[in-house]
C-alpha angles and dihedrals in degrees: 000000000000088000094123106064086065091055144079139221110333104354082069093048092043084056094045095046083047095053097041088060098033113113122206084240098068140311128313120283118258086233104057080071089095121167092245090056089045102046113154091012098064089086094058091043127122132168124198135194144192104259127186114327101335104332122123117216132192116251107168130014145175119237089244087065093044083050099051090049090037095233145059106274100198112132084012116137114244088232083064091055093042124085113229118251082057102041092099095045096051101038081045090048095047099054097042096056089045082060101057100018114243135130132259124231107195139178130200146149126207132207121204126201085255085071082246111141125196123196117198144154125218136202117204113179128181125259134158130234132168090287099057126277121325134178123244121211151184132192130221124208114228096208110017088201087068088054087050083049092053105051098100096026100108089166114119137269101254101166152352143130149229121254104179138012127176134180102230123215115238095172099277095091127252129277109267084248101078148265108248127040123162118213 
């Protein structure tokens, strides 16, 4: 995967660590994302999961992504994380790619009741682990100066939007629908 020359910051160092650990047998255990392979990134990580029907649920998540939503999001749904206008992509976009399996590029800004926005892409790539497949992510901060601003907002996430969202090639081809779609 050459995924990492189009990305920045710590989407780039989630795909290198991926690939590193990728097999051309399958895709990279959930559980050779250790902390000490992480480092920095841990607090930017998220894993997500199929829950019931075709619901996503939060499995696994840093303690940057529980501050920006003011609470701890383990065992969250991801329809409760998304914003709604792009409930129906993402989830759309997250199961698909756990099908097939590919990765996710997406884009968003958020906007919390403080007037605070936060701009900030995500990676989200497929790996399997003893409860099926999950994707493992990492987010990236636009503008690190809005993070720093964050850090003692606790008010809640009321908008926002996506702006992009691609299916990302990992070797295993895309979905027929498509890879690009703009919300």
């Amino acid at each position: 995967m050459k995924l990492q020359k189009h990305l920045g910051g710590g989407a780039s160092r989630l795909a290198a660590i991926w690939s590193e650990i990728n097999s051309p047998e399958g895709l990279p255990d959930r559980r050779d994302f250790t902390l000490p392979r992480l480092g920095s990134l841990a607090s930017c990580f998220l894993v997500l999961q199929q829950g019931e029907g075709d619901t996503l649920t939060v499995v696994q998540s840093g303690t940057a992504i529980d501050h920006i939503w003011g609470r701890n999001v383990v065992g969250a749904q991801s329809g409760s994380l998304a914003l709604r206008p792009d409930v129906d992509l993402a989830d759309e976009k997250a199961l698909t790619a756990l099908s097939l399996p590919c990765g996710i590029h997406l884009g968003r800004a958020l906007l919390k009741a403080s007037g605070n926005r936060l701009t900030h892409e995500t990676l989200y790539l497929p790996v399997t682990s003893n409860h099926g497949r999950q994707l493992v992510s990492v987010t990236d901060f636009a503008d690190k100066r809005d993070m720093y601003g964050l850090l003692g907002d606790t008010s809640p996430v009321i908008g926002g939007e996506m702006y992009f969202a691609y299916f990302v090639d990992v070797g295993l081809g895309l979905p027929g629908e498509g890879n690009l779609r703009v919300a």
